[in-house]
N, CA, C and O of each residue as an XYZ file, in Angstrom:
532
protein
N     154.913    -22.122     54.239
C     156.217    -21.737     53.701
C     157.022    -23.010     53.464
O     156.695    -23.857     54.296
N     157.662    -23.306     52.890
C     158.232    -24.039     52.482
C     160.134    -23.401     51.695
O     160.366    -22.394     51.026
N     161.110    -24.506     52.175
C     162.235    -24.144     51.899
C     162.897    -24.736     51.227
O     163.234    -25.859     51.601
N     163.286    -24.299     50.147
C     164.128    -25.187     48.752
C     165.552    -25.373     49.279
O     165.773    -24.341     49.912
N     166.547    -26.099     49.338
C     167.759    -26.032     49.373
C     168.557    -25.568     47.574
O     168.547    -26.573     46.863
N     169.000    -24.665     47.051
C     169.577    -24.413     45.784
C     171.328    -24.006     45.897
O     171.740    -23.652     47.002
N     171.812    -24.040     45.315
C     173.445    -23.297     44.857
C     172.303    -21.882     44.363
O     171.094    -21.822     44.137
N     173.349    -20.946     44.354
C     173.287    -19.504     44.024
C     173.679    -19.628     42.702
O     174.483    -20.454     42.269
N     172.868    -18.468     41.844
C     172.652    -18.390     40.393
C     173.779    -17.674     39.781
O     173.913    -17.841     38.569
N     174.538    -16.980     40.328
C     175.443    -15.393     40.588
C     177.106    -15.631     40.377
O     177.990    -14.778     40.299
N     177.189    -16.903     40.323
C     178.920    -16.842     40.463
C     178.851    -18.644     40.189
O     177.915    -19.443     40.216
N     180.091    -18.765     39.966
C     180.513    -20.127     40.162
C     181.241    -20.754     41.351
O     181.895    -21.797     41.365
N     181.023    -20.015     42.213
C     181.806    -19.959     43.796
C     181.089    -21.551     44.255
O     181.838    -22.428     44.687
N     179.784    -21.767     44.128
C     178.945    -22.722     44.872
C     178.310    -22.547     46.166
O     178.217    -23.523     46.911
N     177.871    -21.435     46.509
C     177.308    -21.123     47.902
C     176.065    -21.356     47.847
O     175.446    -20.614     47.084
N     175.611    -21.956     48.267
C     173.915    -22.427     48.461
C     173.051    -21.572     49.578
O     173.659    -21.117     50.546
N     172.070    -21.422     49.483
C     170.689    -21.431     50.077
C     169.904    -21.756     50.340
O     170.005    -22.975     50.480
N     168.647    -21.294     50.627
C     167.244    -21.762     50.805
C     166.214    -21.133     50.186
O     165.519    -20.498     50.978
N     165.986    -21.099     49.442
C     164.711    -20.180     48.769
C     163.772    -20.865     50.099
O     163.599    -21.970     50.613
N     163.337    -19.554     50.267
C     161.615    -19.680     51.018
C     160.374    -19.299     50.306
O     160.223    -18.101     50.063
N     159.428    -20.171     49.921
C     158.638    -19.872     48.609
C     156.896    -19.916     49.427
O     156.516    -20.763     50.236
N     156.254    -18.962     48.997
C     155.205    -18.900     49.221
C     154.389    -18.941     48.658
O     154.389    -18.015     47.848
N     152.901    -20.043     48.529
C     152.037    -20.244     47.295
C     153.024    -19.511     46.130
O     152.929    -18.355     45.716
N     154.059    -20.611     45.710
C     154.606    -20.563     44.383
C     155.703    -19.332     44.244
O     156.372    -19.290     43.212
N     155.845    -18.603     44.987
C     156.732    -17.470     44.755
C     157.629    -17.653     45.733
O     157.308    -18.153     46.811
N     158.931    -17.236     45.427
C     160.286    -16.362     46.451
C     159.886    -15.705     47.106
O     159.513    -14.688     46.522
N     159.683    -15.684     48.357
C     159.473    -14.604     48.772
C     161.046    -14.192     49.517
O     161.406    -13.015     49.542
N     161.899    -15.288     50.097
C     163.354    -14.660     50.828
C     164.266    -15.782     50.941
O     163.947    -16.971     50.897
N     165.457    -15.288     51.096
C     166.581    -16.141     51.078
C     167.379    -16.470     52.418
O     168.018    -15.591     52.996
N     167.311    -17.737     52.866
C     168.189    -17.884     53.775
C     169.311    -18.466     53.355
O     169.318    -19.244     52.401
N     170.668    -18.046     54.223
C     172.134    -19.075     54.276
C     171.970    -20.004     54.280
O     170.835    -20.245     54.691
N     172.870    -21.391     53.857
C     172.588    -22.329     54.067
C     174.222    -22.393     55.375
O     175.438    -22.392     55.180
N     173.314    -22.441     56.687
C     175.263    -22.179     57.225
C     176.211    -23.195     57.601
O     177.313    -22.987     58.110
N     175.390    -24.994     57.137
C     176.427    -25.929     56.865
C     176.961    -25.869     55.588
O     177.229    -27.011     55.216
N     177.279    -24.886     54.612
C     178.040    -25.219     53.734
C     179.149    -24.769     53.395
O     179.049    -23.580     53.093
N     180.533    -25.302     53.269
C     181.743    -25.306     53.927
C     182.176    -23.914     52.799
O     183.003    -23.068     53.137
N     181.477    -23.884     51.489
C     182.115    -23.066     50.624
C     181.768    -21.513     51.249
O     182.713    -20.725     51.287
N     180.348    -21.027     51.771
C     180.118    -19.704     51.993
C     180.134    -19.637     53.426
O     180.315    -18.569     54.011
N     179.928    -20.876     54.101
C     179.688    -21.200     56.281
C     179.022    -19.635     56.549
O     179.363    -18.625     57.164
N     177.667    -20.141     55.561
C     176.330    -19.407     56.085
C     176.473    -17.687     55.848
O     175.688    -16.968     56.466
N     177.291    -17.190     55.119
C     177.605    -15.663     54.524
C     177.121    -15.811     52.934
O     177.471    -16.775     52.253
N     176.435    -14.942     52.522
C     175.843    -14.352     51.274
C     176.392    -13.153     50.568
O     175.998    -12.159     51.178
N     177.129    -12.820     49.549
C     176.945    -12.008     48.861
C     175.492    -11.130     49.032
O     174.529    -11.622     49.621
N     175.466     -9.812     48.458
C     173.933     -9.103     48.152
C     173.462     -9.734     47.593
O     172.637    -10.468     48.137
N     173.763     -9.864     45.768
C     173.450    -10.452     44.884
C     172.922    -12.012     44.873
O     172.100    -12.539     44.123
N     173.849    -12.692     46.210
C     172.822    -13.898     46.058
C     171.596    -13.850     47.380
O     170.630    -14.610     47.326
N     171.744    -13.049     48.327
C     170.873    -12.772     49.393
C     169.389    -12.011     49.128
O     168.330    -12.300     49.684
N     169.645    -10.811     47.982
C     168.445    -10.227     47.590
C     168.192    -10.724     46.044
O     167.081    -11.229     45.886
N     168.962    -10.673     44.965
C     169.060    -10.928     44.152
C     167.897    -12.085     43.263
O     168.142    -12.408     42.101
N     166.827    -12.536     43.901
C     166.078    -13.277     43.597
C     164.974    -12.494     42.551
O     164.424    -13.024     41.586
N     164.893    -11.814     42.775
C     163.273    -11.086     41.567
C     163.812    -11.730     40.579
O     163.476    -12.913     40.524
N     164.527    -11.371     39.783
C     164.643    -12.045     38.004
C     163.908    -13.357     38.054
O     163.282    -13.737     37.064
N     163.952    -14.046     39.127
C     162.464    -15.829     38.831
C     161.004    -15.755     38.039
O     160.424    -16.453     37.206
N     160.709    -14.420     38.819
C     159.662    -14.312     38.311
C     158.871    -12.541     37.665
O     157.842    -11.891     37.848
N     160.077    -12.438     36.917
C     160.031    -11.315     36.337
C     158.946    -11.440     35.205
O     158.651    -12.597     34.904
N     158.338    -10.474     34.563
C     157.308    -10.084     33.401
C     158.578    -10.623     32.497
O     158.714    -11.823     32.259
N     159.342     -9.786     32.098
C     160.106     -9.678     30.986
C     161.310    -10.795     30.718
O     162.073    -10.581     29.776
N     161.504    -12.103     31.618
C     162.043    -13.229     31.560
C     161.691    -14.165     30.397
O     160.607    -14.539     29.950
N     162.983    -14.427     30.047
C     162.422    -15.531     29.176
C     162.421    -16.724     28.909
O     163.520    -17.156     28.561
N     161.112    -17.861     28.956
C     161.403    -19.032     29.597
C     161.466    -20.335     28.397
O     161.709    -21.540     28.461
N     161.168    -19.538     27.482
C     161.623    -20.608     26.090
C     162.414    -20.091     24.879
O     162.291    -18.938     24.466
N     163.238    -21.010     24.329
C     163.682    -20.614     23.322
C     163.190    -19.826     22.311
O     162.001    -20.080     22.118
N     163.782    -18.663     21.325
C     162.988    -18.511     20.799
C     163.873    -17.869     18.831
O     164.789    -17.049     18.777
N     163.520    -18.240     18.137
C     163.611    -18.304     16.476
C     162.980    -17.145     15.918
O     161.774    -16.906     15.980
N     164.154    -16.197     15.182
C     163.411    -15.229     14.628
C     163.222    -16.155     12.739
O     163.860    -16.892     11.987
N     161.863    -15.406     12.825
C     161.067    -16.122     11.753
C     160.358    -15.320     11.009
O     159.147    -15.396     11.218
N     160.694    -14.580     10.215
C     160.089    -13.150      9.025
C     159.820    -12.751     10.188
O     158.844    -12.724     10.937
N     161.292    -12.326     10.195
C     162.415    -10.764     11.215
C     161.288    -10.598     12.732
O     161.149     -9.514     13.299
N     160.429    -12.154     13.287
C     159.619    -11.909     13.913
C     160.095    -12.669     15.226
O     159.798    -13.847     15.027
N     160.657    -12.558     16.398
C     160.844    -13.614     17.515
C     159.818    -14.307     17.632
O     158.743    -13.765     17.891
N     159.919    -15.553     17.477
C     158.523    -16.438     18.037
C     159.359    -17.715     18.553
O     160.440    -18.180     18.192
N     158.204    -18.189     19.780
C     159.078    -19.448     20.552
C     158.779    -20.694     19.859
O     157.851    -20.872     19.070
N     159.633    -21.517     20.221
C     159.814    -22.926     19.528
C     159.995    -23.629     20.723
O     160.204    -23.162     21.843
N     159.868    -25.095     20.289
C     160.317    -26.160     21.301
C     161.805    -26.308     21.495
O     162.544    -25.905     20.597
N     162.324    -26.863     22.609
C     163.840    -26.906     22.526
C     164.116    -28.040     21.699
O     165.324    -27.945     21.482
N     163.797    -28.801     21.261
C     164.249    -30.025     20.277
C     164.310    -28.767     18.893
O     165.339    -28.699     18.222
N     163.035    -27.772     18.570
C     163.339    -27.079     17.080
C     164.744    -26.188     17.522
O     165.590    -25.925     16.667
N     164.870    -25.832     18.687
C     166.347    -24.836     18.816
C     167.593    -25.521     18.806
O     168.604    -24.913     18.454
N     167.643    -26.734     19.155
C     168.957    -27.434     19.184
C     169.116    -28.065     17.533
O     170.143    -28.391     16.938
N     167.780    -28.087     17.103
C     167.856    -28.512     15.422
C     168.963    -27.091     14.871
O     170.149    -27.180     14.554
N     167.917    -25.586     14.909
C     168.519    -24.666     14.368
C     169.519    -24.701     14.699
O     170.254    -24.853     13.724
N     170.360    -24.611     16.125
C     171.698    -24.256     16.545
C     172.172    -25.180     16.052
O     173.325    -24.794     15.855
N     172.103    -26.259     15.661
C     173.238    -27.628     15.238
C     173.040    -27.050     13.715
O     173.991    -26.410     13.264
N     172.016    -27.203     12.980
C     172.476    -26.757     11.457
C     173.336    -25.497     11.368
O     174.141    -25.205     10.484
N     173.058    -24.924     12.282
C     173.500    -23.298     11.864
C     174.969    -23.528     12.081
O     175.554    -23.305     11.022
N     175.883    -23.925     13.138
C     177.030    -24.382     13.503
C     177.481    -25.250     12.174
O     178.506    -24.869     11.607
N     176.655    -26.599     11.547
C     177.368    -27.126     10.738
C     177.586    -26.629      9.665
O     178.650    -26.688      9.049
N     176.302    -25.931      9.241
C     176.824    -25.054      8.038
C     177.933    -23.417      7.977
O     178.337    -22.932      6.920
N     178.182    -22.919      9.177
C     179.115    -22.113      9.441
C     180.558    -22.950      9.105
O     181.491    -22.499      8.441
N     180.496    -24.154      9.679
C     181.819    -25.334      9.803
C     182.150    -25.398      8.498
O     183.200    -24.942      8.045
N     181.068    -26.099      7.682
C     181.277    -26.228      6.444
C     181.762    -25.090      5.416
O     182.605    -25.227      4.530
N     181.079    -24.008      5.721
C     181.238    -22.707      4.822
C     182.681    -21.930      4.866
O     183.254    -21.485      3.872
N     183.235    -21.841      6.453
C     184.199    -21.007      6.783
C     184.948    -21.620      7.579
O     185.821    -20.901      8.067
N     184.950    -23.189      8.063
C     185.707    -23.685      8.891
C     185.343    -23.274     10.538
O     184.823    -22.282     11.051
N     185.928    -24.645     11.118
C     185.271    -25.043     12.521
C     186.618    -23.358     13.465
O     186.707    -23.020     14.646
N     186.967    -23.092     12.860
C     188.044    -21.583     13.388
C     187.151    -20.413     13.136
O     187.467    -19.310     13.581
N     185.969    -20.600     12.396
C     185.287    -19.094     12.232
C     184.085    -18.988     13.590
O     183.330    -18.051     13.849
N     184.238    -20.250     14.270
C     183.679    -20.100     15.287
C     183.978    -19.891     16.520
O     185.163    -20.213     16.604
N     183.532    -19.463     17.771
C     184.274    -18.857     19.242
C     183.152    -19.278     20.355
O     181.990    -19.497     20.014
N     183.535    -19.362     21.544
C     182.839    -19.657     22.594
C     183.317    -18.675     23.362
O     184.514    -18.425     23.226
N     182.585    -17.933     24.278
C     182.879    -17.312     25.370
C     181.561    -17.917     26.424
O     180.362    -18.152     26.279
N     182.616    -18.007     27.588
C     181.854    -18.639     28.887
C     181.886    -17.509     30.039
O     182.365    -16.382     29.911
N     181.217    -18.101     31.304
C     181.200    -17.269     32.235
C     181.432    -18.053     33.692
O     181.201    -19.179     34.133
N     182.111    -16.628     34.258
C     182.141    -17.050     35.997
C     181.181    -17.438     36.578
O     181.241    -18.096     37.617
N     179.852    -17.003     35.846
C     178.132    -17.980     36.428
C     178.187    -19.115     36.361
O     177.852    -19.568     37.456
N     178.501    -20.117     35.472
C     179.254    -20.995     35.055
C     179.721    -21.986     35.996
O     180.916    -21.833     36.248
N     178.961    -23.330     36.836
C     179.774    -24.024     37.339
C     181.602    -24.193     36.389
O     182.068    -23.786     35.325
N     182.176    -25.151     37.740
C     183.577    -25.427     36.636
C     182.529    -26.810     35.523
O     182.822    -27.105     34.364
N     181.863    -27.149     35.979
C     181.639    -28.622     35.243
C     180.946    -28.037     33.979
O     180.891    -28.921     33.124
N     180.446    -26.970     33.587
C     179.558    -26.189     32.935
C     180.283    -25.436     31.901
O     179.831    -25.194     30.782
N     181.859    -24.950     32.505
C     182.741    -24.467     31.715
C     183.591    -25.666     30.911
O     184.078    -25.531     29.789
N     183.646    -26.653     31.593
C     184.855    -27.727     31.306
C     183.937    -28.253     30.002
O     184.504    -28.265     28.909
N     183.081    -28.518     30.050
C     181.141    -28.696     28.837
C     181.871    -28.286     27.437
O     182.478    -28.804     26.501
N     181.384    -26.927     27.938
C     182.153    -25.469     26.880
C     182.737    -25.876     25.941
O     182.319    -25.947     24.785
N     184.188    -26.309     26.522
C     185.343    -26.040     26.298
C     185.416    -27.690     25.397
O     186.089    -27.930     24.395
N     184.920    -28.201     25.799
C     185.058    -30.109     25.184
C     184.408    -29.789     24.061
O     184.970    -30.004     22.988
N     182.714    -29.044     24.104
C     182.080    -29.046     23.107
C     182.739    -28.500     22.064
O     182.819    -29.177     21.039
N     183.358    -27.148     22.103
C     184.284    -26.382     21.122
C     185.073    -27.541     20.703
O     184.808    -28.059     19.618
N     186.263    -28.135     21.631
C     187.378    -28.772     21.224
C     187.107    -30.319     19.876
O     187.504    -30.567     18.737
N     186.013    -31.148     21.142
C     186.076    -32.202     20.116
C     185.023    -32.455     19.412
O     184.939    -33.522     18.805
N     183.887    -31.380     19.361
C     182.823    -31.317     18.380
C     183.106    -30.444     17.276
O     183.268    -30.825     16.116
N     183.173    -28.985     17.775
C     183.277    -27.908     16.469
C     184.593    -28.198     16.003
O     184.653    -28.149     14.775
N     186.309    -28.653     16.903
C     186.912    -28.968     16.051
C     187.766    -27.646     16.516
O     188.612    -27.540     15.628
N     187.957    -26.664     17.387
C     188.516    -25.177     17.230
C     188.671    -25.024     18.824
O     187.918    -25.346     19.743
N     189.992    -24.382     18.799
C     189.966    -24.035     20.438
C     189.656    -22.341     20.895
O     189.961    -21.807     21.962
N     189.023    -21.786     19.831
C     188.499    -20.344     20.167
C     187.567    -20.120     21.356
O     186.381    -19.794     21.327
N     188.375    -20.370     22.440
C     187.304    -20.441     23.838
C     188.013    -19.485     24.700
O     189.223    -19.424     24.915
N     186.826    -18.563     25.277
C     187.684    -17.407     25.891
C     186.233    -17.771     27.087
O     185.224    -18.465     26.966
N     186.882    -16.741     28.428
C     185.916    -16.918     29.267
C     186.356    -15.797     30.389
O     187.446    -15.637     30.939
N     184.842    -14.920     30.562
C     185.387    -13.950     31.631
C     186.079    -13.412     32.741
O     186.038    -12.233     33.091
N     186.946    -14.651     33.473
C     187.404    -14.662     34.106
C     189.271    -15.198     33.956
O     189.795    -15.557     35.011
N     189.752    -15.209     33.245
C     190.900    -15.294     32.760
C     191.541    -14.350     33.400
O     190.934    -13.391     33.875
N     193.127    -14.523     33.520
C     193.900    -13.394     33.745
C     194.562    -12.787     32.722
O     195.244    -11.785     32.937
C-alpha cells in the first residue's frame, strides 16, 4: 500500500489527503490531520468521492469533433483549435462575444488564471463564476 499526499478535487477550500493506492488503484482515503485548513475532517465527497479516477466512462484526452465524429487529439492539436477558434470569434464578433465562467473546484490561483486570461488576452471582462453573491 502505498500513500499519496493530494489537495481534494471537490472544492477550492484546500483540504488534503492521502490517497491509499493499491497495485495502481484508490482503494481509500485518509485525513491528512496536520493540515490547518480541514485539522484532519473530510467532507463525504472528498472522503468517498474517489471512483471518478478510474471510471470506464472518464475522459483522459482531449477530444475534436471531426465529420460530426468525437475523436481524440494531442493537447498541442486542442490548444491549436481552442486558440484559432477564440481568435476568429475575436475577430468576427469582438473579444465581448466571448464569456468565461469558473468554478468553486477551482483553486483561487486557477480562478485568478481565468480571469487574467479573459482580461488581458481575449480583451473582455465577461467572467462570471459559481460562487458569487
Amino acid at each position: 500500500m502505498q500513500s499519496i499526499l493530494t489537495t481534494c478535487p471537490y472544492c477550492g477550500t484546500g483540504c488534503t489527503f492521502y490517497l491509499n493506492v493499491k497495485d495502481g488503484e484508490i482503494v481509500s482515503v485518509t485525513p491528512n490531520e496536520k493540515n490547518a485548513v480541514n485539522g484532519g475532517k473530510l467532507c463525504s465527497k472528498g472522503h468517498f468521492g474517489f471512483d471518478f479516477v478510474h471510471h470506464n466512462d472518464r475522459l483522459k484526452n482531449p477530444m475534436i469533433r471531426k465529420n460530426e465524429k468525437l475523436e481524440e487529439v494531442s493537447w498541442e492539436e486542442a490548444f491549436e483549435f481552442i486558440t484559432s477558434k477564440l481568435k476568429s470569434t475575436i475577430k468576427d464578433h469582438g473579444p465581448d462575444s466571448i464569456a468565461s465562467f469558473s468554478s468553486a473546484r477551482c483553486t483561487n490561483e486557477e480562478n485568478y488564471l481565468m480571469q487574467k486570461l479573459m482580461r488581458a488576452a481575449v480583451g473582455t471582462n465577461n467572467i462570471d463564476h459559481c460562487a458569487r453573491l
